[in-house]
N, C-alpha and C positions, 0 to 999 in steps of 0.2 A: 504494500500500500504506500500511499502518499507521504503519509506520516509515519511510516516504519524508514521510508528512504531519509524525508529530515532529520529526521532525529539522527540514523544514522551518521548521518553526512557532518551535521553539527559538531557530532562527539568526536570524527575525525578532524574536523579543521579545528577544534578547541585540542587533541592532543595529539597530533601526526603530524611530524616534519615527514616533507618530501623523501627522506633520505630513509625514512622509516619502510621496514616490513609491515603490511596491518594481514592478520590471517584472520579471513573470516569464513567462520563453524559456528553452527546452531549448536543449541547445547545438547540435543541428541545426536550429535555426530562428532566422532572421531578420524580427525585427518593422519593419513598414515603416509610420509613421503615414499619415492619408489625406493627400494631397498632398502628400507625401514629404517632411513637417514634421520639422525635427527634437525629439528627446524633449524637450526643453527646450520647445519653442515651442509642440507639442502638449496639452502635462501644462500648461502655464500657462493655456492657452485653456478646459481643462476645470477647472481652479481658478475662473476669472471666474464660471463658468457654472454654476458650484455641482453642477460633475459627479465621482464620485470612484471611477468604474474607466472602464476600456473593454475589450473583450473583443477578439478577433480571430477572425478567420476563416481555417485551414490551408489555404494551396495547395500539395499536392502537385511537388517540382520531379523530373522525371525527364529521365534522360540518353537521345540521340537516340533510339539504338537501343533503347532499352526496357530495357536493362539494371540492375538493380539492387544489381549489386554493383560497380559501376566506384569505381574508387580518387579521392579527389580530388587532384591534382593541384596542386602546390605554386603561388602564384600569386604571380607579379613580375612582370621585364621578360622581352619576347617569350612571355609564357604566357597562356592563355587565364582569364577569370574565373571565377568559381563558375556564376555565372548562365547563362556560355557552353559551361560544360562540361554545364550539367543544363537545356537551354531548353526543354524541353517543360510547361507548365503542368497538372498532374493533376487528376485527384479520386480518389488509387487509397485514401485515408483514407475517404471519404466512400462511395464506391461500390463498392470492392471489400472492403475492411475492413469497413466500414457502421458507423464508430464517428463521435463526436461531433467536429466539426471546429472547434467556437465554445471558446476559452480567454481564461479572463482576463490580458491581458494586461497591462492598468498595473491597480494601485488603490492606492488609501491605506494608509497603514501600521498602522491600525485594522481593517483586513478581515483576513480569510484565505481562502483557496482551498481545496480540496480535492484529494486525491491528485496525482489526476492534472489538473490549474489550470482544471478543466471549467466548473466552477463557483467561486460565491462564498456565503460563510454568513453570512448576515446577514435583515431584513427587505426587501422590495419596499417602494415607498412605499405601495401601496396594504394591503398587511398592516400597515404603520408606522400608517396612520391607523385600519385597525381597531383592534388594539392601543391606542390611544391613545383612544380610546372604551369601550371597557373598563376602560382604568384600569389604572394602578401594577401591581397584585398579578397580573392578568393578563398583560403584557408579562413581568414577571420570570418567571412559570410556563413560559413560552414560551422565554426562556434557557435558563432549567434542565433543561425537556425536550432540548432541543438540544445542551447539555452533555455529560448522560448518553447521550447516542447517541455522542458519542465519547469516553467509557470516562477513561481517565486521561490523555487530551490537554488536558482541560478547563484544565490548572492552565497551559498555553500560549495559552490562547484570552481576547484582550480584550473584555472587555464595556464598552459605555457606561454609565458611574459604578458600577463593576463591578456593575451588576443587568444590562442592557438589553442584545439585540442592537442594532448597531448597522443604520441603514439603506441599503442599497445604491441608489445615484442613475446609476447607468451610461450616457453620453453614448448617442446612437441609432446614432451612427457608428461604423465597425468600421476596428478595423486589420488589414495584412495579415501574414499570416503565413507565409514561404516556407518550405518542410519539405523539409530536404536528408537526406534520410533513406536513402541509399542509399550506401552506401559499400563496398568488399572486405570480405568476410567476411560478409556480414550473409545471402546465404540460409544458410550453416552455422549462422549462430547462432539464424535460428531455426526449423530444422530440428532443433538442438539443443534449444533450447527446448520442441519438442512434445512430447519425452522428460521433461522436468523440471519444464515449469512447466503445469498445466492451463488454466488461463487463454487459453494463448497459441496452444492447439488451436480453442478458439473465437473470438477476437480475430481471430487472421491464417489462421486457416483458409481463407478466399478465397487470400491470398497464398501459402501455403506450399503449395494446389494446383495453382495458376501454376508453382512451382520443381519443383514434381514433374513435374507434364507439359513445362516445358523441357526438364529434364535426360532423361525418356524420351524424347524427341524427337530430342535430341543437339542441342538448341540452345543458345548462348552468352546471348541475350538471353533475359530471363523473361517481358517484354509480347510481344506480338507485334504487327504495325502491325496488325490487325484487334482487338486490347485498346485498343492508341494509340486510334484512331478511336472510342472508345466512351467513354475515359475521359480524353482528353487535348482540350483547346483545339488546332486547329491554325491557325485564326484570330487567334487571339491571339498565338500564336509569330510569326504574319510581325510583327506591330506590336512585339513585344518582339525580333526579330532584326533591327532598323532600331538598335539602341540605346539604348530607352529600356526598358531590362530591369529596372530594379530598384525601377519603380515602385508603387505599391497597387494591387491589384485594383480598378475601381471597380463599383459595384452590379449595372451593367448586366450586368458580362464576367461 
């Protein structure tokens, strides 16, 4: 929304220098660099290399039984981890939602994201060099257009040498993204939400047909193993229930 992007945006320009990394993660997800780099050693390798975002790619994490409202489960000594409470690898974002699963995950503190961190506003390099054949006055037109499309956010949005969008250079490699999005309460709230919010009748429409035919059914789980088997890795489960769970998706899987 409008007001998820302000405020965003505010809290960046009150505390982000340009020079800064901002990595943005919902709090049900877990960004994982590729080769399970830490942020530090990732975001430095893409400085060298004159790269300044990286995006990711959402996996879905669901619990065995297909359940989507399991509670998590406090984690210490003698408790099971996040990973092993939710090991099934999904695509229920991708294939059952059918929303956009690529989010910006790191970039410079001169970009900005959009709403929901789908994107990034800025030029591609190959618009950077159009623009840049054209000449001054046209790059600036190309801001300002871009500006007014978002109304009064403008006066939150950095420009290069305040005329110019800036150019987005995003590394080719993805990070992962594990999406623990399941938690108690969550089919009321949005079966709630079909009542209040319109959006969320189209959005989750796949999913909140899922909780409908559970609940007629009198089932506790919302997947069923015949959803699992269409929308879940089961291959992948045995290599991530060996213990190495909390690795990056790689290209292939």
């Amino acid at each position: 929304s409008m007001t998820h992007m302000r405020l965003k945006w505010q809290i960046l320009q009150k505390f982000v220098n340009y020079e800064d990394w901002v990595m943005q993660v919902d709090a049900d997800e877990l960004a994982v660099f590729p080769k399970g780099e830490r942020a530090d050693v990732a975001l430095a390798k893409l400085d060298a290399k004159g790269h300044n975002a990286m995006f990711g790619l959402m996996i879905d994490r669901l619990a065995k039984d297909g359940d989507i409202d399991q509670l998590t489960q406090p984690i210490g000594r003698q408790r099971l981890s996040i990973f092993d409470q939710y090991p099934l690898n999904c695509a229920i974002t991708l294939l059952v939602q059918q929303s956009d699963i690529r989010k910006a995950t790191a970039y410079r503190g001169y970009l900005r994201s959009t709403g929901g961190n789908h994107e990034l506003i800025g030029m591609s390099q190959e618009v950077a060099e159009e623009y840049r054949m054209k000449g001054p006055a046209a790059a600036e037109k190309l801001a300002t257009d871009i500006i007014v499309d978002h109304g009064k956010l403008h006066r939150y949005f950095p420009l290069k040498d305040g005329k110019y969008l800036h150019t987005i250079n995003p590394t080719s490699q993805f990070a992962t993204l594990f999406h623990f999005k399941w938690i108690r309460g969550l089919k009321r709230k949005l079966l709630r939400r079909r009542q209040t919010e319109d959006y969320t009748n189209g959005q989750y429409a796949p999913i909140i047909a899922a909780i409908i035919e559970s609940e007629f059914a009198g089932r506790e789980t919302t997947f069923t193993s015949e959803h699992r088997e269409k929308i879940c890795q089961k291959a992948l489960v045995t290599d991530l229930a060996a213990g190495d769970v909390d690795r990056p998706i790689t290209s292939k899987e």
